[in-house]
TINUGU-41728 format. One record per residue (C-alpha): residue in three letters; x negated, y, z. Coordinates in nm, 4 decimals. Layout:
N
SITE  type        xx        yy        zz
SITE   ala         X         Y         Z
...
***
This chain:
475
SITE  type        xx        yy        zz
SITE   unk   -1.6079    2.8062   -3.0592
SITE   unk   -1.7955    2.7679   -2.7225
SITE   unk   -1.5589    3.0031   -2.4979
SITE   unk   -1.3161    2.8439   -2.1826
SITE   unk   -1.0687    2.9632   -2.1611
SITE   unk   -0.8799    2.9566   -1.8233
SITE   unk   -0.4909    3.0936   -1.8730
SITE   unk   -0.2768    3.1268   -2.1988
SITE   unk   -0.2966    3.5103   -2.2083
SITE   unk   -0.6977    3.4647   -2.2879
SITE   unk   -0.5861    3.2415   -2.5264
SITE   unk   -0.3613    3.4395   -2.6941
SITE   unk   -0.5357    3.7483   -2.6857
SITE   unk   -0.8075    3.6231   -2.9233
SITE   unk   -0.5702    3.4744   -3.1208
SITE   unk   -0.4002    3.8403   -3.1894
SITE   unk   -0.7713    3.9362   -3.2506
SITE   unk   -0.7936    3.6913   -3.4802
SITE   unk   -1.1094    3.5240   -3.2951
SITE   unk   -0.9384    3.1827   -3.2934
SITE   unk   -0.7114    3.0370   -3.4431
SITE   unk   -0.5117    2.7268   -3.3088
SITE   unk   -0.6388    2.3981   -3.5386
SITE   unk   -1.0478    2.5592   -3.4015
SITE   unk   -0.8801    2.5375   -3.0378
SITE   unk   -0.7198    2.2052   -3.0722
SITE   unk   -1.0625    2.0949   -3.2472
SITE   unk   -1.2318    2.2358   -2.9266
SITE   unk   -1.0917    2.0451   -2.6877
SITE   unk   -1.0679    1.7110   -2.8892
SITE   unk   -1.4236    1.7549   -2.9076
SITE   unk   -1.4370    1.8157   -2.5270
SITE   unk   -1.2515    1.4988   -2.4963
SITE   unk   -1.4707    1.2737   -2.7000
SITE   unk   -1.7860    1.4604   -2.5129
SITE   unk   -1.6632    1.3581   -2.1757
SITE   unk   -1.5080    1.0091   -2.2333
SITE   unk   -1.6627    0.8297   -1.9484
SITE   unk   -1.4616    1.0829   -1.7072
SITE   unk   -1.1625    0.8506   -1.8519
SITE   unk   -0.9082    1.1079   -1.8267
SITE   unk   -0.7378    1.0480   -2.1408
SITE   unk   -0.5924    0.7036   -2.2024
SITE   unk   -0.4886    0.8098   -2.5561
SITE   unk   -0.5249    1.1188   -2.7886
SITE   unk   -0.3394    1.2259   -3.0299
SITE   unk   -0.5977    1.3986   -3.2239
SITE   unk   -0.4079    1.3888   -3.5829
SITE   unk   -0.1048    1.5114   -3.4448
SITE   unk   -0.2487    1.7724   -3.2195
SITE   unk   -0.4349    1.9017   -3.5331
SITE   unk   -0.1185    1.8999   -3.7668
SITE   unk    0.1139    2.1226   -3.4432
SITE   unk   -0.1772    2.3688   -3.4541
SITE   unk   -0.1233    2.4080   -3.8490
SITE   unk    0.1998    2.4544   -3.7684
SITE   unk    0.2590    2.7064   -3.5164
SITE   unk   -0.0908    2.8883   -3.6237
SITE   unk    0.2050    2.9627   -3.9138
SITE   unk    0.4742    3.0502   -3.7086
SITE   unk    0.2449    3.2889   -3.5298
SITE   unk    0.1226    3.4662   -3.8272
SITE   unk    0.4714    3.5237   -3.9035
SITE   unk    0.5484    3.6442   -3.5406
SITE   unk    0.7888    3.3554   -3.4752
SITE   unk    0.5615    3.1388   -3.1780
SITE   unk    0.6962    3.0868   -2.9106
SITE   unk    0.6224    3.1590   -2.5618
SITE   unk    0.3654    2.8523   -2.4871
SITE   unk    0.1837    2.8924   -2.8446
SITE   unk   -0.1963    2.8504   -2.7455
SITE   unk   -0.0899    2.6176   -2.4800
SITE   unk   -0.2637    2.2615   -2.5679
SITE   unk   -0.1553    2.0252   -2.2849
SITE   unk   -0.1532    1.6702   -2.1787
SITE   unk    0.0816    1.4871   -1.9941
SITE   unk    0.0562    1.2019   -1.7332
SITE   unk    0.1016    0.8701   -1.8874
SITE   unk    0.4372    0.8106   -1.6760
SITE   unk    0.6056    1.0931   -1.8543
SITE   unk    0.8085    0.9794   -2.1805
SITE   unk    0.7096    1.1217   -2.5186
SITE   unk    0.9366    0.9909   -2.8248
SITE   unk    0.7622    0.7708   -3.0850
SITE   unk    0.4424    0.7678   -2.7842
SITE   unk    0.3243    0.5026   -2.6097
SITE   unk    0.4168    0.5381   -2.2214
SITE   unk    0.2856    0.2370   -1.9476
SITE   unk    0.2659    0.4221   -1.6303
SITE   unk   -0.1076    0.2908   -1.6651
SITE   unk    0.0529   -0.0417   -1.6161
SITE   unk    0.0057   -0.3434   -1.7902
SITE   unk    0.3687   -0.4208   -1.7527
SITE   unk    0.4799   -0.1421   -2.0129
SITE   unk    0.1978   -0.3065   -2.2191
SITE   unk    0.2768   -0.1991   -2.5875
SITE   unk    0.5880    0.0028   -2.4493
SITE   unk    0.7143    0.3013   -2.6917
SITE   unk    0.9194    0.5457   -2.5833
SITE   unk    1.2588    0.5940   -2.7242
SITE   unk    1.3118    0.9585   -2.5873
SITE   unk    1.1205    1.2356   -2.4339
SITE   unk    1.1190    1.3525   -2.0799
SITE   unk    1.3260    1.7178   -2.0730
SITE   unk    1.0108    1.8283   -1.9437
SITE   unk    0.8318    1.7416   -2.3150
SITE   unk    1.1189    1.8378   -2.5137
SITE   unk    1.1466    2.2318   -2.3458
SITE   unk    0.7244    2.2266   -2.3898
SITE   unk    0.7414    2.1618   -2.7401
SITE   unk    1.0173    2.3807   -2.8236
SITE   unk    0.8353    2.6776   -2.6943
SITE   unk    0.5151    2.5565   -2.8834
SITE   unk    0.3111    2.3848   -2.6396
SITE   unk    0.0898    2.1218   -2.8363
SITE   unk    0.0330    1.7946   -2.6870
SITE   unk   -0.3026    1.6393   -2.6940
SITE   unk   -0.2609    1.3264   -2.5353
SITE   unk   -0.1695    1.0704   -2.2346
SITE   unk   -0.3423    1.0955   -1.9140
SITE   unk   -0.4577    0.8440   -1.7167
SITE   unk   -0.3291    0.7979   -1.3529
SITE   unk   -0.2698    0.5728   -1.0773
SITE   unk   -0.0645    0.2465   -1.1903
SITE   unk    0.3383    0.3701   -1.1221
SITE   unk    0.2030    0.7313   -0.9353
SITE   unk    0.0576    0.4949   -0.6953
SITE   unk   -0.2642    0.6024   -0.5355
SITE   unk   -0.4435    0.8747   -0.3788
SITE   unk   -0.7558    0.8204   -0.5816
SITE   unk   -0.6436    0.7319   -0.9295
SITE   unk   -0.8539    0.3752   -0.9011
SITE   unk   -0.5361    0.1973   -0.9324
SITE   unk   -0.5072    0.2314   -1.3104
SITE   unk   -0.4781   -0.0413   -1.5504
SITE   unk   -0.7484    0.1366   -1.7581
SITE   unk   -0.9977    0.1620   -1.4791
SITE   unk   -1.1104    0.4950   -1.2485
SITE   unk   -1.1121    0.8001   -1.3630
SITE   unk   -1.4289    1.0052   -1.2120
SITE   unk   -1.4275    1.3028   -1.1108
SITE   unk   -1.6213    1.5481   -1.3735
SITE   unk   -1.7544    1.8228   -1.1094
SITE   unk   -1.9590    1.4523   -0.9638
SITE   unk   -1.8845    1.1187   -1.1319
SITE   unk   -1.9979    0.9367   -0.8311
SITE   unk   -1.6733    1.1358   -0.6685
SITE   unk   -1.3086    1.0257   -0.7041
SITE   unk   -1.0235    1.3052   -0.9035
SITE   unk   -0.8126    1.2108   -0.6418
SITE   unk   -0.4607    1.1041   -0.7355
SITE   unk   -0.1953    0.9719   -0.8750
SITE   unk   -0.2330    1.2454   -1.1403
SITE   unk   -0.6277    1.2121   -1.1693
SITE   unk   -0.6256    1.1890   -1.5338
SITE   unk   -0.4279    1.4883   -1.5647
SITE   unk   -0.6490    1.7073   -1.3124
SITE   unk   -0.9556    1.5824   -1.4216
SITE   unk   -0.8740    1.6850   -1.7927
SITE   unk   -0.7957    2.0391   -1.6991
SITE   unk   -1.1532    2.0546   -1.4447
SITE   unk   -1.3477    1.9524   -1.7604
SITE   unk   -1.1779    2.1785   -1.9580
SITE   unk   -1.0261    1.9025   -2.1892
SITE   unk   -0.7176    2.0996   -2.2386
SITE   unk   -0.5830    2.4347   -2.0738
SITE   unk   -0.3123    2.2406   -1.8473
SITE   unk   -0.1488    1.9287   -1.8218
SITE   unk    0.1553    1.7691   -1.6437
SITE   unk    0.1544    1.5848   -1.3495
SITE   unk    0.4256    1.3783   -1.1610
SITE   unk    0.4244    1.4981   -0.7375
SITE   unk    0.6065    1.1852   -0.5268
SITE   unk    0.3657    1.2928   -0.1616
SITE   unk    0.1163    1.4741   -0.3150
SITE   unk   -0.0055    1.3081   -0.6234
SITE   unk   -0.0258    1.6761   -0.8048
SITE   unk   -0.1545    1.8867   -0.5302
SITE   unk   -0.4410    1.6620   -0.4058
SITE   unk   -0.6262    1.6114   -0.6885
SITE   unk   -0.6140    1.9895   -0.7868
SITE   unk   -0.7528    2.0446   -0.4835
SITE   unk   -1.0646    1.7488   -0.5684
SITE   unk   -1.1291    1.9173   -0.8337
SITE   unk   -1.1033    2.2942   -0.8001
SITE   unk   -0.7914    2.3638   -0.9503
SITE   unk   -0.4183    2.5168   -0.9611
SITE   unk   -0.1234    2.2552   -0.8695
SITE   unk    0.2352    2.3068   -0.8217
SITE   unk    0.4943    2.1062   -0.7030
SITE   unk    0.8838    2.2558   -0.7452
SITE   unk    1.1496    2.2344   -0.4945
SITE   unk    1.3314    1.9115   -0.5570
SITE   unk    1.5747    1.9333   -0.7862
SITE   unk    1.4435    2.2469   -0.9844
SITE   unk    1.2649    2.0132   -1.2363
SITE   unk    1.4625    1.7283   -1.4299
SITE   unk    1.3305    1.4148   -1.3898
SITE   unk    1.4813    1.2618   -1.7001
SITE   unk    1.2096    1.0832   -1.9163
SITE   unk    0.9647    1.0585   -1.5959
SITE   unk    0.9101    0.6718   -1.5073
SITE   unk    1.0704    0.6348   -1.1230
SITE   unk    0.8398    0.5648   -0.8249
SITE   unk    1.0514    0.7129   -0.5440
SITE   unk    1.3525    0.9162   -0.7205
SITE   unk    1.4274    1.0748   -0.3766
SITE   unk    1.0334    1.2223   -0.4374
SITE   unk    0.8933    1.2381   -0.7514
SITE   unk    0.9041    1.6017   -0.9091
SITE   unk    0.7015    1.7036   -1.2034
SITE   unk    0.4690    1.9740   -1.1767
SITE   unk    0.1910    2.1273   -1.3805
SITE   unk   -0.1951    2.1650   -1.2909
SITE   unk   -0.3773    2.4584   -1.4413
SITE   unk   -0.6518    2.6763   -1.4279
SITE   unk   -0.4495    2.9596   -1.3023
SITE   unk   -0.1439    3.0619   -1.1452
SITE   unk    0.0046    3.2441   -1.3754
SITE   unk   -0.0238    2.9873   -1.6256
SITE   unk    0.1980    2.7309   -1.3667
SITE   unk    0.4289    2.9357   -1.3626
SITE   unk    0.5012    3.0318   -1.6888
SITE   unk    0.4847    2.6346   -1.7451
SITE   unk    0.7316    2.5900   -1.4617
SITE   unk    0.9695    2.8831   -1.6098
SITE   unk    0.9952    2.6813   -1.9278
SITE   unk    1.0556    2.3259   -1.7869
SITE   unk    1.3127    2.4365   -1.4859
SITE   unk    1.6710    2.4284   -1.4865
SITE   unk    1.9893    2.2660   -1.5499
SITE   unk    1.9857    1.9017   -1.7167
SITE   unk    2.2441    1.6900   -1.8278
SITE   unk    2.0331    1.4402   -1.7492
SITE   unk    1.9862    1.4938   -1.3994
SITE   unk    2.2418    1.5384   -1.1555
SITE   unk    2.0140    1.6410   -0.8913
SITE   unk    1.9274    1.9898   -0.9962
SITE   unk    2.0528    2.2957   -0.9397
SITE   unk    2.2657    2.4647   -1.1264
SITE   unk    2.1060    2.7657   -1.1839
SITE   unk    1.8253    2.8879   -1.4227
SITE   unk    1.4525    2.9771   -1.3322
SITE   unk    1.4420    3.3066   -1.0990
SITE   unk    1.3186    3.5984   -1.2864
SITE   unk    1.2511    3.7865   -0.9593
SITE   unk    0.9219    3.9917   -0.8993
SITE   unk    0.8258    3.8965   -0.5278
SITE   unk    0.7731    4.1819   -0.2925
SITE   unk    0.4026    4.3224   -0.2350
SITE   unk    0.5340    4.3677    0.1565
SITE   unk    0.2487    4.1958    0.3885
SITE   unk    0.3910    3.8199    0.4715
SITE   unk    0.4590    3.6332    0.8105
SITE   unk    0.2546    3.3074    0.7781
SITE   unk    0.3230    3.0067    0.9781
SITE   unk    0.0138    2.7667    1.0828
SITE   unk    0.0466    2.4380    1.2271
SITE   unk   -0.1560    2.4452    1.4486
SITE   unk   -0.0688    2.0412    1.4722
SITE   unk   -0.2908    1.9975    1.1203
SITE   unk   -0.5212    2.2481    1.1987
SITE   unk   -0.6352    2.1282    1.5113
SITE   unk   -0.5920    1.7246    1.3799
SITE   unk   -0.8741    1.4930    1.4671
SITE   unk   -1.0906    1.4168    1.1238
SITE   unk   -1.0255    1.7163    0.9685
SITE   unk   -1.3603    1.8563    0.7737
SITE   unk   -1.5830    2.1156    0.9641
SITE   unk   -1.6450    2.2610    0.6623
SITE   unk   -1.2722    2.2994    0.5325
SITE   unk   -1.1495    2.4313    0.9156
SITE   unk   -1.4021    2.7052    0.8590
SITE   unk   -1.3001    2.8327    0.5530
SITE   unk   -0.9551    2.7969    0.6523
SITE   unk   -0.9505    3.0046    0.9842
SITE   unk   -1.1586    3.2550    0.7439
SITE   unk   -0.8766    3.2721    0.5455
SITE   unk   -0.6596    3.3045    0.8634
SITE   unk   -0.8363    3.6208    0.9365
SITE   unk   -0.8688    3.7516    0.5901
SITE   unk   -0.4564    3.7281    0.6286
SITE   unk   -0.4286    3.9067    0.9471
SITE   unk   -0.7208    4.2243    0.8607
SITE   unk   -0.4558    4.2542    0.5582
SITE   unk   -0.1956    4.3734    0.7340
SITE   unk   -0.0221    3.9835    0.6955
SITE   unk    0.1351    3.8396    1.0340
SITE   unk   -0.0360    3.4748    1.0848
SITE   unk    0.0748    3.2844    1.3638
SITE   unk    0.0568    2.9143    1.5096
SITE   unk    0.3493    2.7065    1.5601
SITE   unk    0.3832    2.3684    1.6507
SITE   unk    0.5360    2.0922    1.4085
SITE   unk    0.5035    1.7921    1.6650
SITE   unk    0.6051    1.5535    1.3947
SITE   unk    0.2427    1.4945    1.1758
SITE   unk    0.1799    1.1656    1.3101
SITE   unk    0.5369    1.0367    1.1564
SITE   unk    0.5061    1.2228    0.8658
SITE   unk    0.2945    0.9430    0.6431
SITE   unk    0.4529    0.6200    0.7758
SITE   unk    0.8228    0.7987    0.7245
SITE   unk    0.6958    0.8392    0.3878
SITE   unk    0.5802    0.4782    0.3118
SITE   unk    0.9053    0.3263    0.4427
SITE   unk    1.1233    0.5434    0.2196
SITE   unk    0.9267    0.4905   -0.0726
SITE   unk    0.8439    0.1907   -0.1150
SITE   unk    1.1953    0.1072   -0.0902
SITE   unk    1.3034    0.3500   -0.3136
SITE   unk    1.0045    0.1563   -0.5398
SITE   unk    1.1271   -0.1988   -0.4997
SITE   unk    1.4373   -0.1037   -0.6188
SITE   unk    1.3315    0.1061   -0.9218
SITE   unk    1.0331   -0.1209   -0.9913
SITE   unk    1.3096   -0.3996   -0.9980
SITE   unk    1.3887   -0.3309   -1.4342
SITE   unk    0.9825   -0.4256   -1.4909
SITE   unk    1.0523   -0.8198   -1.5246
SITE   unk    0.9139   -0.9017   -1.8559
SITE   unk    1.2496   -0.9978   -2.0325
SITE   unk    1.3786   -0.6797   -2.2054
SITE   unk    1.0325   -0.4799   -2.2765
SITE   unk    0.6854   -0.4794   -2.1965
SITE   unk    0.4200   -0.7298   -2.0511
SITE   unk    0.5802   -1.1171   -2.0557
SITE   unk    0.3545   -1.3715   -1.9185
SITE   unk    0.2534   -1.6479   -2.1627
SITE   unk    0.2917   -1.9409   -2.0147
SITE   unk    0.5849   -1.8926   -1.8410
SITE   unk    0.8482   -2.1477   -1.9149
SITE   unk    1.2249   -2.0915   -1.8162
SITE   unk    1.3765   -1.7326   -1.6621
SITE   unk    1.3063   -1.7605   -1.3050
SITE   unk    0.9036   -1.8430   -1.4313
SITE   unk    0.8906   -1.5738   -1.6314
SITE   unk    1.0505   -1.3426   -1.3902
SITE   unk    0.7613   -1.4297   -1.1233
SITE   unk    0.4451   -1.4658   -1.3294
SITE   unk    0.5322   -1.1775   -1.5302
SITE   unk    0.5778   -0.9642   -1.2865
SITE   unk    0.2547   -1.1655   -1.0618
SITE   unk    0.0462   -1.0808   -1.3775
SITE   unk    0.1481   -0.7441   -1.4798
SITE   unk    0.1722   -0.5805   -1.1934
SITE   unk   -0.1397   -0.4324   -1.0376
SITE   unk   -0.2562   -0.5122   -0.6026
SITE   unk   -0.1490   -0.2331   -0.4916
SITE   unk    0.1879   -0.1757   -0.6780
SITE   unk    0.3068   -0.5446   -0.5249
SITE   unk    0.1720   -0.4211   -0.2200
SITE   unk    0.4521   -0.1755   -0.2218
SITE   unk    0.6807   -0.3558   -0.3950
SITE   unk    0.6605   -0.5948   -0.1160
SITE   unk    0.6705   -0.3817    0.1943
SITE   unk    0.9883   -0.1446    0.0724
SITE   unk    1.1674   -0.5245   -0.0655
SITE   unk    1.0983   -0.5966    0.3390
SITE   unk    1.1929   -0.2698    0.4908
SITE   unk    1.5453   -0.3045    0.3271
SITE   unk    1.5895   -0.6600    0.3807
SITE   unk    1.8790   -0.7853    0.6439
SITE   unk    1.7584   -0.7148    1.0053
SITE   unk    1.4933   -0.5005    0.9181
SITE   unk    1.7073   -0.2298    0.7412
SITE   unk    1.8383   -0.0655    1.0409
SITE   unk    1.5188   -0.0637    1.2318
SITE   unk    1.2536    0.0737    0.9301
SITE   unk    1.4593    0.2395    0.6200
SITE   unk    1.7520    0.3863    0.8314
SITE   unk    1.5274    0.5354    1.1367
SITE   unk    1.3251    0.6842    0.8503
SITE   unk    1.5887    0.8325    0.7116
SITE   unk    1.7049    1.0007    1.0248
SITE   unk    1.3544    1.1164    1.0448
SITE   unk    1.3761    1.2762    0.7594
SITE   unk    1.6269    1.4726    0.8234
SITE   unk    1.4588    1.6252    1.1664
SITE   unk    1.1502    1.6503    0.9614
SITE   unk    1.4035    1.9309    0.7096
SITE   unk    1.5079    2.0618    1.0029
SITE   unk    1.2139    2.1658    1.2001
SITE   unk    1.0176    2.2889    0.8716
SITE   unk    1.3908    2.4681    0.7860
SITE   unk    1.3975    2.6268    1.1345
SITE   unk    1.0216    2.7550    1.0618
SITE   unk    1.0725    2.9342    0.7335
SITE   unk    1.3714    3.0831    0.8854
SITE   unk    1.0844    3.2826    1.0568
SITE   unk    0.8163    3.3275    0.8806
SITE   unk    0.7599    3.3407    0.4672
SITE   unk    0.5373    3.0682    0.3999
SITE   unk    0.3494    2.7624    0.6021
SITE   unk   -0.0501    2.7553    0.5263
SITE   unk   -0.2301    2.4292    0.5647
SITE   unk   -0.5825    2.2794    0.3820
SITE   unk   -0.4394    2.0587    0.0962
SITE   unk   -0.6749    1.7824    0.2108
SITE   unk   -0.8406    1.6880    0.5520
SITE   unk   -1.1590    1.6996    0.3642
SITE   unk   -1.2962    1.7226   -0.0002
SITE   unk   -1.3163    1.4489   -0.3044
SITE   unk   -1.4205    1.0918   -0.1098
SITE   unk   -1.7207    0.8481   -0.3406
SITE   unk   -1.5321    0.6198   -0.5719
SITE   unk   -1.4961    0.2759   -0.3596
SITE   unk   -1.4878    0.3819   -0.0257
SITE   unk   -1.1584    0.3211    0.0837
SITE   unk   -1.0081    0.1407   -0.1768
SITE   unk   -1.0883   -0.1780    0.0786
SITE   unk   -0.8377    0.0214    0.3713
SITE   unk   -0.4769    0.1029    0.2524
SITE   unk   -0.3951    0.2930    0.5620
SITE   unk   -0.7174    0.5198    0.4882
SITE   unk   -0.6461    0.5519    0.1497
SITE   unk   -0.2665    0.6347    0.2902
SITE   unk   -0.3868    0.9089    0.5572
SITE   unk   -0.5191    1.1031    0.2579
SITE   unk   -0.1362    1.2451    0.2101
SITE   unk   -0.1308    1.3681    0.5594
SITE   unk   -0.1198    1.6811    0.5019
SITE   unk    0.1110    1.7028    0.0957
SITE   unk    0.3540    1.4770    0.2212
SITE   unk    0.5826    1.7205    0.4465
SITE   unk    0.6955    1.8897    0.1059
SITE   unk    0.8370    1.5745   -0.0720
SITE   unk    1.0171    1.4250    0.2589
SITE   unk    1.1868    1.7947    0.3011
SITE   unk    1.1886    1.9095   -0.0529
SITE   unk    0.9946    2.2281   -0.0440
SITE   unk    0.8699    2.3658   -0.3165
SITE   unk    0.4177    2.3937   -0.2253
SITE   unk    0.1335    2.4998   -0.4104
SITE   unk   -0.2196    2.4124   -0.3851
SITE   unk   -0.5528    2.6531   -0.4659
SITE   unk   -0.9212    2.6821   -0.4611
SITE   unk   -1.0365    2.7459   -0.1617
SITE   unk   -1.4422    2.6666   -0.1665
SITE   unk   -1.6627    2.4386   -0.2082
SITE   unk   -1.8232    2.1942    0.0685
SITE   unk   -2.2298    2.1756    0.0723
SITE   unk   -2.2159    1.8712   -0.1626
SITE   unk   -2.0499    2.1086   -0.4300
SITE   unk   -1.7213    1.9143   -0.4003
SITE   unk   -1.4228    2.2297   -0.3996
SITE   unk   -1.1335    2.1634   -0.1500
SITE   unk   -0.8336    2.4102   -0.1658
SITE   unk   -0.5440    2.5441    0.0506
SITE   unk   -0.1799    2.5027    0.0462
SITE   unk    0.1491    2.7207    0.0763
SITE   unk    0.4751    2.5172    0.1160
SITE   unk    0.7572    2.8066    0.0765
SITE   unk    1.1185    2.8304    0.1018
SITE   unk    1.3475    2.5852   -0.0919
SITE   unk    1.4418    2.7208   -0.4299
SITE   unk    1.1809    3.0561   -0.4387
SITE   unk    0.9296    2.9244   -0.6214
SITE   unk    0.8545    3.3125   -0.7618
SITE   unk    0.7982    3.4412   -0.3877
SITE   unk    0.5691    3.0639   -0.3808
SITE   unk    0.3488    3.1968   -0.6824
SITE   unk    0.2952    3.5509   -0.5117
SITE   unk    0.1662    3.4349   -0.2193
SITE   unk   -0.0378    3.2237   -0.3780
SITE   unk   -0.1900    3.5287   -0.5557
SITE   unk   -0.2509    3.6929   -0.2217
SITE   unk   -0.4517    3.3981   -0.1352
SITE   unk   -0.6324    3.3561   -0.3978
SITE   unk   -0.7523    3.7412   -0.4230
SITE   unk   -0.8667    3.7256   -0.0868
SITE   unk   -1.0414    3.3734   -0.1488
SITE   unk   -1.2323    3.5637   -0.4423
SITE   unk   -1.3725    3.8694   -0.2297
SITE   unk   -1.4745    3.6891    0.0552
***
């Protein structure tokens, strides 16, 4: 079998044909997997188990009995729990870890037939822009291995680029999902907040995180998205209320630019020019496309590091090398093992954060950093409320430029930091956003575009996304 395949329909249409069947797909992409293993996507496979699934439903689809994800093979980000798996957040601290219970998110996958091939590398705890910040080293970027995935979910974007697997699942706490889809030419989602449980998905910032899947296509994310939303036990964040089976409306749009990111010093030549392409692709379509101003982009990224980082010192707090996980060796008496556990098993940059939100919530300095941001917040919701109350949908680039060389500002936090200036509006106001191919710069590294819509209409989210991405493809 040499074909890629690039949605589940493909997939399943040669398997009514009888052209594949699911142990030769499986077998496909574990071969893919051991052909690219220096991309370091994967930090384990499940090969045998993969292989036995496909057995399995291959059955249940001979019999007509599959369910709606059979011919989906899929990995999942190595902070998402899988029972009787191996989860460490690519952490040494969960050294060893096994998971007592699966995420809802793996447990609604698998009983639609969704085979899991493996873990996927990311950034240690979801934290990183870059995915360099993993316990199990980089992972490169397979369009150029001298280029970064981006991140946190790097692993599970790069695996999807390379065609390791037809999707995967990543975790989205200010961009971690849609940025490196964007690095590497490919489909992520992020859902409103609350739409997804987050039950069985290791904490960063719980106020944040949302699971979302990268694919190849859009139609695939949201089939993958139908299956995983909706109401949890588990979570008492979500809303009550299933998945939206709406069709969206084929009526021309009313698009909101901000003209604040558009305009923003350091954007990429390159990426402004396809984007105001785009802009008037829109507008010869019969869409409205308008600028507005969002005066807030300069607070947007440090509003985000004081809220979660705080959020992470607190839910970082249950890593201390007592009940499970990494416990240092020489460590003699509690308070010891406390510190050099944590010291040791930690990576820089998660104690970097650990650090600053233990500080920002500290007495005399909560008022000043995590309470302001908090108000902030709120007129961030607000103003981005009061815009879709106008118009549809806001278009930005995903990125203020295209995939960065690995090491080049993994020596500047607040560089490395700026690289969610543009993803980060969705998870401080909850908006559901989507990113897509746009092009390609002159170095052959893709960049893409994204829609941030309307809390809760992710359907009307995935349309316009389609409107994009057919003009993208004729122009």
């Amino acid at each position: 079998m040499k074909k890629r395949y690039h949605s589940i329909s493909e997939v399943r249409a040669d398997l009514e044909r009888g052209n594949i069947t699911l142990p030769t797909l499986v077998a496909y992409y574990l071969q893919k997997i051991e052909d690219q293993k220096r991309v370091n996507a994967f930090v384990e496979v499940y090969a045998e188990e993969a292989l036995a699934s496909a057995a399995r439903i291959q059955e249940k689809w001979l019999e007509g009995k599959a369910g709606k994800l059979a011919g989906l093979v899929v990995g999942i980000k190595d902070n998402i729990c899988y029972k009787g798996h191996q989860v460490s957040a690519a952490s040494l601290i969960l050294q060893g870890f096994e998971s007592l219970y699966s995420a809802t998110v793996v447990e609604r996958l698998l009983a639609e037939d969704a085979i899991i091939i493996g873990r996927l590398n990311c950034d240690e705890f979801a934290m990183g822009s870059s995915n360099e910040k993993s316990f199990y080293g980089p992972v490169l970027n397979p369009i150029d291995n001298r280029f970064v995935p981006g991140g946190s979910s790097g692993g599970s974007a790069a695996a999807v680029a390379a065609d390791m697997c037809l999707a995967s699942l990543g975790s989205d706490t200010g961009g971690s999902i849609r940025q490196p889809a964007a690095y590497t030419g490919i489909v992520g989602m992020k859902p409103t907040y609350g739409r997804v449980s987050r039950h069985g998905l290791i904490a960063y910032a719980s106020s944040f995180d949302q699971i979302g899947p990268l694919t190849s296509s859009i139609e695939d994310a949201e089939l993958i998205l139908s299956v995983m939303a909706g109401p949890d036990e588990f979570d008492g964040t979500l809303v009550p209320q299933q998945y939206p089976s709406s069709t969206p409306s084929v009526a021309p749009k009313r698009w909101a630019i901000l003209k604040d990111c558009v305009e923003k010093e350091g954007l990429n030549t390159e990426i402004k020019t396809a984007f105001d392409e785009l802009v008037q692709q829109l507008k010869q379509s019969g869409h409205t496309v308008e600028e507005v101003s969002f005066p807030f982009i300069d607070q947007l990224v440090p509003t985000y590091y004081v809220l979660t980082t705080a959020e992470a010192s607190s839910n970082l707090a249950r890593f201390d090398g007592i009940h499970y996980g990494y416990r240092a060796k020489e460590a003699k008496g509690i308070d010891q093992t406390y510190k050099k556990s944590r010291t040791e098993g930690f990576g820089k940059e998660v104690k970097r954060r650990i650090m600053l939100g233990t500080f920002v919530l500290s007495s005399g300095y909560y008022d000043a950093y995590y309470s302001r941001a908090q108000k902030v917040r709120r007129v961030l919701q607000n103003k981005t409320n009061e815009i879709l109350a106008q118009y549809d949908f806001i278009l930005t680039p995903t990125t203020a430029d295209a995939a960065f060389e690995l090491g080049q500002k993994s020596a500047d936090p607040i560089a490395m930091y700026l690289e969610d200036i543009f993803t980060v509006q969705a998870n401080l106001t909850g908006h559901p956003a989507i990113s897509i191919p746009l092009g390609k710069k002159t170095n052959g590294m893709p960049f893409g575009v994204q829609i941030l819509g309307p809390a809760f209409q992710e359907p009307d989210l995935f349309g316009a996304a389609k409107i994009v991405e057919r003009l993208v493809a004729h122009s």
